[in-house]
N, C-alpha and C positions, 0 to 999 in steps of 0.2 A: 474426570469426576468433578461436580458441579461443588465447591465448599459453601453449605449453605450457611454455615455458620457466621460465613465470609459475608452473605446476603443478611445477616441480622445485623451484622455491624453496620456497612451497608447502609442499610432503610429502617432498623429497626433500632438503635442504639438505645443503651437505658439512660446514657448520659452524653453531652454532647462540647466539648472544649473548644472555645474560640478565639484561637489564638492574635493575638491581635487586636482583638476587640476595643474598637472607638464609641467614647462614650459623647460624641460629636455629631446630632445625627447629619450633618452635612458629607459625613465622610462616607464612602461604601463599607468602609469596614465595620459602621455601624449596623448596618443594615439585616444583617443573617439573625443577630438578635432579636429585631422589631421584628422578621416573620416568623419565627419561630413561635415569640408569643402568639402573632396574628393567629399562624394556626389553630394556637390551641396544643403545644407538642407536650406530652405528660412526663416525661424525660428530664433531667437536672439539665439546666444551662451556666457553664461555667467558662465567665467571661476568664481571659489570661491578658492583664496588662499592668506591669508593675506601677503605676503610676495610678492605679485607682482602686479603692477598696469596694464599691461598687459602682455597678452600669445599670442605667433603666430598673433597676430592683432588683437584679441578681447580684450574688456577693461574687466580687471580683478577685485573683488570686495575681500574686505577680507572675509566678512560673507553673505550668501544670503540673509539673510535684509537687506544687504546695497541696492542689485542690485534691478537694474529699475524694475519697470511694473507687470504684473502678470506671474506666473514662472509655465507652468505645469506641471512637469516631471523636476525632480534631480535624476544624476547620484554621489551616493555615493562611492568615492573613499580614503577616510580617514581610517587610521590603527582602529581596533576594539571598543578602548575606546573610541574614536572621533565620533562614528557614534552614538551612542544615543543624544549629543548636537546635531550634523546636522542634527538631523531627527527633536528634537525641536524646530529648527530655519526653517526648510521645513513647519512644523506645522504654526507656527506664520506669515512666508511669503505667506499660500495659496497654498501651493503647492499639486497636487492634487497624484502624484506618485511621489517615489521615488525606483528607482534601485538600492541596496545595490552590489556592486562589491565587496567592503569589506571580508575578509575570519576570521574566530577566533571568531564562533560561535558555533551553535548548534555540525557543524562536527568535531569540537576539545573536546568534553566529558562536562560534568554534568556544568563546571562554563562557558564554551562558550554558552552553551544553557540558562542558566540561564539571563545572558547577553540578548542573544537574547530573550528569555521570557518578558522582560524589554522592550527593543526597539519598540519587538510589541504591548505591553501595550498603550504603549504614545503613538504609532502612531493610534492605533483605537479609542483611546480616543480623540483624535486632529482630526478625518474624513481622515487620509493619507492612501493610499493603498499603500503596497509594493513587490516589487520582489524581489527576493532574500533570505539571505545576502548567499554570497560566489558564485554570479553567474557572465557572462560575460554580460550579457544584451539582449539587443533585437533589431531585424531591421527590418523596416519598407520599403521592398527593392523597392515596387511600388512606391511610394513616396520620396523615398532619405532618409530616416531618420534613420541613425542606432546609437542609443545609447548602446553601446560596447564598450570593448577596446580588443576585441577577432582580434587575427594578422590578420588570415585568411580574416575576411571583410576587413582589408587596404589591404591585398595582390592581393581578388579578387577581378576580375572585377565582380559588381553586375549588374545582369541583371533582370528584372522583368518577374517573370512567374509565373503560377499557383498554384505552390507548399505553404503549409504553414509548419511550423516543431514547434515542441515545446518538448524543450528536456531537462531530466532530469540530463544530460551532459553537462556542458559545452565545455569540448572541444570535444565534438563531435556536439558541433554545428557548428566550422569550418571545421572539418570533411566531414558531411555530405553536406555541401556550397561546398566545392570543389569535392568533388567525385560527385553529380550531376551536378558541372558546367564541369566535364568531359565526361559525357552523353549527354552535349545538355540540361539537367532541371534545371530551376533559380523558384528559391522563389519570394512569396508575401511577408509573415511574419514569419519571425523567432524568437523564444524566448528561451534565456537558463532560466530556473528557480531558480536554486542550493538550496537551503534547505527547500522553498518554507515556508517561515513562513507566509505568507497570502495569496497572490493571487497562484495558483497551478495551475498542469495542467491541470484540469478540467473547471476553471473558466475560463484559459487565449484560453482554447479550444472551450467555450464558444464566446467568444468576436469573437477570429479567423473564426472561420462558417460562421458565419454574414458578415466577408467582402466579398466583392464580386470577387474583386480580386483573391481568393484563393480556389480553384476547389477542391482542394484534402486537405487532412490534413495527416502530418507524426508525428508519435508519436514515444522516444526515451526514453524509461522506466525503472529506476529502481526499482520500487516500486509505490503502489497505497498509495495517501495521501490524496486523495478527490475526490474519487472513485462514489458518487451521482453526484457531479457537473460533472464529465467526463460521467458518463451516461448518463444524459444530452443532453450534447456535441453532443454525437454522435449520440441520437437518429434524434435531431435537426440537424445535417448534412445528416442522411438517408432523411430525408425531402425533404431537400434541393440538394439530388443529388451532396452530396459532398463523395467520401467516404475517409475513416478514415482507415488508416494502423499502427500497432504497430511494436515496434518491441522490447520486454521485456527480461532485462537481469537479472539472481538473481532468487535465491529461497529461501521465507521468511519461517524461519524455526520457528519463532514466534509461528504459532499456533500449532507446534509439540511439545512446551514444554510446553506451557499453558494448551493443552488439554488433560482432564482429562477422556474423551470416547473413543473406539475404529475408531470414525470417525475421531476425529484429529487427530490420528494416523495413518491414512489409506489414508488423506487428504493432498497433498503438497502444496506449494505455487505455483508450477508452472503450476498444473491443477484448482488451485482457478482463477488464471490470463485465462488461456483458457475459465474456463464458464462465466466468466465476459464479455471478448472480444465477446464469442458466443453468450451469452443475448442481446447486445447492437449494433452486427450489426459492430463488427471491426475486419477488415482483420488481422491477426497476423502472421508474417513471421520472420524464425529462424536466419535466415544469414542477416547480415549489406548490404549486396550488393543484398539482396531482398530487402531491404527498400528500396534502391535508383531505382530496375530494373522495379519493381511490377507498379508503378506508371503509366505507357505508359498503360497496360494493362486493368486497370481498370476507369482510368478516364472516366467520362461522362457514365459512364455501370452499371447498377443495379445489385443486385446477381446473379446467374444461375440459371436455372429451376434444372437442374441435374449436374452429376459429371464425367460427361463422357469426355475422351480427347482423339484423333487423333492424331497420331504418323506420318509422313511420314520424312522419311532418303533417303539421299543418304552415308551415312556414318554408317553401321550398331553397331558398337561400342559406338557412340559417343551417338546414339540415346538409345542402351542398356543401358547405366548410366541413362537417364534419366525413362525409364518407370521401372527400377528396384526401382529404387526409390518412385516413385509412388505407385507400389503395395507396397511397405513394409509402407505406407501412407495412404493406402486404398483408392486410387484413382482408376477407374477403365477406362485402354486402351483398345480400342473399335476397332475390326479389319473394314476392308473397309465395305460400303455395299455390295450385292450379284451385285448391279448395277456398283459399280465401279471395283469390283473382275472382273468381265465378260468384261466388256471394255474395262480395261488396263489387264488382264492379271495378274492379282496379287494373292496371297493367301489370304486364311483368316486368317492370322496373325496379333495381334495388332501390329506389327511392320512392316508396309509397307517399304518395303526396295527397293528400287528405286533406281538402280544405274546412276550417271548420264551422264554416257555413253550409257544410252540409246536412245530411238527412241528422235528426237530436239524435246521441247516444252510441255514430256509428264509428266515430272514433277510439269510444271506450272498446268497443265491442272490437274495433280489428287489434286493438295494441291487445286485450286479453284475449285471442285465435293465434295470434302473434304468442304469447309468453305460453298458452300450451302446447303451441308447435314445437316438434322436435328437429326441425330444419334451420334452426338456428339454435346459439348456446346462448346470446344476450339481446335484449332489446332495447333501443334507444327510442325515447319517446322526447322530440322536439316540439315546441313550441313556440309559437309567436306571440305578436304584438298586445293580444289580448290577457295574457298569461299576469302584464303587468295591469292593465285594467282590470282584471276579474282574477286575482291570483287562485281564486278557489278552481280557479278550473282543472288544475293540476292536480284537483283531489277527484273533479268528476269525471276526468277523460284518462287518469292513469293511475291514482292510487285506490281508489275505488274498487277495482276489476285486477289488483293486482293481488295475489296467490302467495309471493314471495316463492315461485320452485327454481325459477331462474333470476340473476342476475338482470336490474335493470340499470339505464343511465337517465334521465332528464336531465334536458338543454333550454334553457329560455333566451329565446333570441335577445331581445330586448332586458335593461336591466330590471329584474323583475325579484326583488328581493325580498319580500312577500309569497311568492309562488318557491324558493329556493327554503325559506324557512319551512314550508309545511312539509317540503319534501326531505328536509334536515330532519325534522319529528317524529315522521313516519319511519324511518331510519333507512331512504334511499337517497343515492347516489345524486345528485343534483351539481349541474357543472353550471360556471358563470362564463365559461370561453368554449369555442369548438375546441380550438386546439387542446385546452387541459382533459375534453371530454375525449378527444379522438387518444390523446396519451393516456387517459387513465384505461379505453378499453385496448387497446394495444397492449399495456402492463396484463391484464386480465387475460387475455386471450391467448398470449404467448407465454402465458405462466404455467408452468409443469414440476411436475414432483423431484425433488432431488434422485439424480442420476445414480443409481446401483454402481460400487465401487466395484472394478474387476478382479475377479482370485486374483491373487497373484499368481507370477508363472516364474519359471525354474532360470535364472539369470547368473547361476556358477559362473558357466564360462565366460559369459562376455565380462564379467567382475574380473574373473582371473587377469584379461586382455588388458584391461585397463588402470590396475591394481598399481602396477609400478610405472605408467605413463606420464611424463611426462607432457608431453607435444605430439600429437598424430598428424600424417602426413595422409594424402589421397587414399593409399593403399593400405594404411591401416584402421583408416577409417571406413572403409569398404569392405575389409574383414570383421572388423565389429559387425559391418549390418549383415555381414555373412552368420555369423555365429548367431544374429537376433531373429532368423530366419528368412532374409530379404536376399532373391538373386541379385549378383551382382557379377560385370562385366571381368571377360578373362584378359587377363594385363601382362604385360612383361617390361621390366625395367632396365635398362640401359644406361651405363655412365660414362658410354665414348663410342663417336661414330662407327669404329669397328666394331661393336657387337652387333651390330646390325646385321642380320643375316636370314636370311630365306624369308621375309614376314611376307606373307600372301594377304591379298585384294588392300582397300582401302582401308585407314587406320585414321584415327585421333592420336595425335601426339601434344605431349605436355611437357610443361615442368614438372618434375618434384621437387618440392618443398613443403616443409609445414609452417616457414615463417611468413612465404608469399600465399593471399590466404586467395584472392581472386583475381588467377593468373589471366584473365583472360583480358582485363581491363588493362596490363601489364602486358598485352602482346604476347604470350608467354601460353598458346594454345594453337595448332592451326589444326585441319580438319579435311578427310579426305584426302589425305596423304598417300600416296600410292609407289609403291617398289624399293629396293634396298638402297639405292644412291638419294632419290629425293628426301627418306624419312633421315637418312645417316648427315644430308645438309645440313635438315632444320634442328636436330641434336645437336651438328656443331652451333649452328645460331642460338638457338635458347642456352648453350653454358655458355657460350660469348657473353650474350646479352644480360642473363645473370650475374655474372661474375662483375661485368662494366655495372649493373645498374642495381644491383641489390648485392653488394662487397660481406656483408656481415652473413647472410641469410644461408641458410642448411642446405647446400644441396644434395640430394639424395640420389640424383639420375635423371634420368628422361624414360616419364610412361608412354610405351605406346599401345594400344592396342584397337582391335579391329572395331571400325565404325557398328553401330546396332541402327535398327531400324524399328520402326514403331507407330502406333495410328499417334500418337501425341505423345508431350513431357509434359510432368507433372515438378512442381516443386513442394517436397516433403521436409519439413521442419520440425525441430523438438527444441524446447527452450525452456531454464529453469529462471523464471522471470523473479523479481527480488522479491517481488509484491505479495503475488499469488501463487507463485511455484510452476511445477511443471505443466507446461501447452504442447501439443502439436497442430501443429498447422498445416491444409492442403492449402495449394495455389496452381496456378497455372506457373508451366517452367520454361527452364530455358535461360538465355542471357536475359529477356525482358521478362523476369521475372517479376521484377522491383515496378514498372510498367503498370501490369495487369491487377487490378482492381480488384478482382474475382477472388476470392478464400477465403477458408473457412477455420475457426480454430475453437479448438476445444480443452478443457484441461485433462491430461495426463494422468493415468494410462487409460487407454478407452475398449470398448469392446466392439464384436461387428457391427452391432447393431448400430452404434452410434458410427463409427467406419465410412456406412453406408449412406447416415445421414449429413455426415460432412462432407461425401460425394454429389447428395441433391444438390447442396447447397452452392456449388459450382457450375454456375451456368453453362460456361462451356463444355464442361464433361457430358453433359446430354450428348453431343456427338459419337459417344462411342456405345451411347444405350438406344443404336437404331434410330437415331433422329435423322429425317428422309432418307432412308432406307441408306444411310453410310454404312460401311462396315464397323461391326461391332468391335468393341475392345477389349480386352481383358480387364473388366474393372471388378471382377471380384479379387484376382492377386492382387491390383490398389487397394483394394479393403483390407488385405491379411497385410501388405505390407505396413498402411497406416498405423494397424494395431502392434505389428511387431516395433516400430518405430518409438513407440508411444508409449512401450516398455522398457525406453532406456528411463524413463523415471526413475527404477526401481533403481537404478546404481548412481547412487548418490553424486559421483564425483564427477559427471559429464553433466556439463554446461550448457552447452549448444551443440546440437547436432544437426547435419542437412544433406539432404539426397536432390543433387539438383546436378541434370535432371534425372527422375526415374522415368523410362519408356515405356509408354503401354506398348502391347505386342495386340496382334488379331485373338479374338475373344477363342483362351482354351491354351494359348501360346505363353502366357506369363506377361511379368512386368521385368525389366534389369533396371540397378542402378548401377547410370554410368561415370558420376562421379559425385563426392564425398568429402566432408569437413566434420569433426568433433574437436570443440574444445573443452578442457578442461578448467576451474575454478572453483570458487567457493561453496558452500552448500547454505542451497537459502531453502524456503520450509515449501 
């Protein structure tokens, strides 16, 4: 539940304490004062610095207990050690937020954090929320109210518009204020967070939805800190016909040292950030000058049915950057229809090249046949060399004949700034690069509505299994995925070459253990084993070789059991990542697991439907869906298994889980998994 009251303190305070406050304007800490007046804020400003009775005209107090009335919102700008007393004097006065600007915290190592660990103590013990420490603040641009001391808001002029931002930047939150007040786009609500030791971008994404002012929301990321609350966010923005663009820099290498399976190893940080974004319904765009161009494009517009785009140039080059692009994107450029080939004369090339020295007005004419066509979702309309010579042309070959029912892009090859402003006015999309044109519709076109959470399903048992676990070894990790609904291969366990007896045809022989996690790298696997004296050797060899090479480590026996057969392996992973929580992942399997490039991953828990689209998404599994007449697979049991998989979510205490490999069988025969790893640890969200 969204505290809106939280959101009046927030943006709306009726009095505003600045702690710190320098009556020096060379210092920053002067600064939050001079804009405050700039605004225009109707609000008390009440400077806090014991050393002055007043600053620039406001009556100054030494401690904010001294000052009048009730205080809702403190900007804390005192050096490190000073801001736990002014958070206990924020505490004592009422005060409902306070902004830490302060820096010589968490981002300074182990004793800044600890510090900060402290400040945040007392203040949730005291009912205070806080922003920050080490941020610029936030502005309230609809209203006047920017508590900041970020230069950019004194320098620009704030104008009120639709936009909301919330950035894990601070200075790219002046950045980003001036680079769209250079396009024509002004903000409602801006917020820099910097260390976010309470309120994050998820909650403060929360609050920003809800106003009304604020049509769109920009996100400015380096990392997920409260990744439920931001899901949240945006499924509540999809609602609400707001959408939500990111724009994520950083790749957490976090779970590649943690992880102890071949999925966190096969897993980056910057495809954990794309299936998050893809789950929830948020546009993600790779270049800073998409965050600012994307906006025009998508405001007040739902996702796309499909992914198709329309190309028309009169500048063949300028138009070739962009659809090269897009194919190496997997965007797909749609040549004209047969109706519009035939009228104008054109090819079937997805690159209508249209010089525009052609017949007068036949340019307008095919980009408006183009935008009521329903063979395409978006049209790109490029430009050349004359765009900059004659920028109106941009109004007579494309905004003129434009309808607004679909999403458009303009491109001007040449710098054509002049031709970009009219198309900023008009309130279309207008790019200055291929490349930010090809990311912005990339972002547009693979954007879809947040994914339907799955019932939940009935996970007793396997909780039972794993309730008093410590350490799972092969076989009891294969029993979990027995119980999760996943076949799995029949085993028999042996802890001394004479038990060895009667075992028919060929067999996999292993270690057991749960402290050796990837015996095979360890020699500690061999395969195709066959009759009662050769499997009872290599039993003596692997407890030799154990006992010589891993002295400390559990052994449980020696698995044998009978080799399985199958059109392919798959490798099946589940992972509660620290960031974003639980993933599964399909890959191709096998020991070159780690190898193959191929997989797909999704967040936790999923359903068929999704199942089957992380099966597309695997090129090589086309072999078992009749790709030149091979024999088919069983890839609907790989879809049930995924999903049973992808329901260990639901039991908090499993970490990592992996079925490598699981065998497809002939389509109708099933999938087995023939071997298996769960560990357990901490529970992240």
């Amino acid at each position: 539940m969204v505290d809106l009251n939280l959101g009046q303190a927030l943006f709306h305070p009726r009095a505003i304490a600045l702690v710190g406050a320098s009556a020096d304007p060379k210092k920053n800490t002067s600064r939050a004062q001079r804009v405050l007046h700039k605004a225009g804020y109707a609000g008390r400003i009440l400077p806090i610095n014991p050393g002055r009775a007043e600053i620039f005209g406001d009556a100054a107090y030494p401690d904010i207990r001294d000052a009048p009335g009730p205080i809702d919102h403190a900007l804390v700008m005192v050096p490190a050690p000073a801001v736990l007393p002014a958070i206990e004097g924020c505490i004592e006065k009422g005060v409902r937020v306070a902004t830490i600007y302060s820096a010589g915290f968490a981002e300074m190592g182990d004793a800044g954090r600890a510090l900060q660990d402290r400040v945040v103590a007392v203040a949730r013990a005291g009912g205070l929320r806080l922003i920050g420490p080490n941020c610029l603040g936030l502005v309230n641009v609809t209203d006047g109210v920017p508590i900041t001391n970020n230069a950019a808001v004194e320098a620009e002029v704030l104008r009120p518009g639709p936009l909301g931002l919330v950035s894990q930047s601070g200075s790219m939150m002046g950045a980003l204020l001036s680079r769209a007040g250079a396009r024509g786009l002004s903000f409602a609500k801006i917020v820099s967070v910097g260390n976010e030791c309470d309120l994050g971008v998820g909650e403060l994404a929360e609050l920003i939805v809800e106003d009304e002012a604020t049509k769109l929301l920009l996100l400015f990321m380096e990392t997920f800190r409260d990744a439920p609350a931001l899901a949240r966010a945006a499924r509540r923005a999809h609602v609400l016909g707001k959408p939500v663009i990111a724009y994520k820099l950083g790749r957490s290498e976090l779970g590649r040292q943690i992880a102890v399976s071949h999925t966190g190893a096969m897993v980056g940080g910057d495809e954990l950030a794309d299936a998050f974004f893809r789950e929830h319904g948020i546009l993600r765009v790779d270049t800073l000058d998409g965050l600012v161009e994307l906006p025009r494009m998508v405001l007040g517009r739902s996702p796309p049915k499909g992914r198709r785009v329309a190309v028309l140039t009169g500048t063949g080059g300028g138009a070739a950057m962009i659809v090269d692009r897009l194919g190496s994107l997997g965007i797909e450029v749609v040549p004209p229809t047969p109706a519009i080939q035939e009228t104008y004369g054109v090819s079937d090339s997805p690159l209508i090249d249209l010089p525009m020295g052609g017949a007068p007005g036949e340019y307008a004419r095919v980009f408006r046949d183009l935008v009521a066509s329903d063979h395409c979702d978006v049209v790109v309309g490029v430009l050349g060399s004359t765009s900059r010579l004659r920028p109106g042309q941009v109004n007579e070959n494309i905004l003129s004949v434009y309808d607004g029912s679909k999403p458009i892009a303009v491109f001007c090859a040449p710098q054509a700034d002049e031709a970009l402003r009219i198309s900023d006015e008009a309130g279309v999309a207008a790019f200055r690069s291929p490349e930010t044109c090809a990311d912005a519709l990339h972002a547009y076109l693979t954007w879809q509505a947040p994914r339907e959470v799955p019932p939940a399903v009935d996970v007793t048992a396997a909780a039972a299994q794993v309730e008093s676990a410590e350490v799972f070894d092969e076989v009891q990790a294969c029993a979990l995925f027995s119980t999760m609904g996943i076949e799995v291969a029949q085993t028999q366990v042996v802890t001394a070459p004479d038990q060895v007896r009667g075992i028919a045809g060929r067999c996999a022989v292993k270690l057991l253990s749960p402290d050796i996690l990837h015996k095979t790298d360890a020699g500690l696997v061999r395969l195709h084993i066959e009759g009662d004296a050769p499997i009872a050797a290599v039993v003596t060899e692997f407890l030799a070789t154990a006992a010589r090479k891993f002295p400390t480590a559990r052994i449980r026996g020696v698995l044998v059991a009978a080799m399985q057969t199958g059109l392919a392996e798959v490798i099946l992973g589940f992972r509660r990542d620290p960031e974003i929580g639980p993933v599964v992942m399909l890959g191709m399997g096998g020991v070159l697991a780690e190898l193959r490039a191929s997989h797909a991953l999704r967040i936790a828990p999923v359903d068929l439907d999704t199942a089957w689209e992380m099966i597309a998404a695997v090129p090589e599994l086309r072999m078992l869906q009749g790709f030149r007449n091979l024999p088919r697979g069983d890839v609907a049991a790989l879809a049930h298994a995924i999903v049973a998989l992808s329901n260990l979510a639901l039991l908090p205490k499993v970490q990592e889980a992996e079925i490598n490999p699981l065998i497809i069988r002939a389509e109708g025969r099933g999938a087995v998994a023939v071997d298996g790893l769960v560990a357990f640890g901490d529970v992240h969200p």
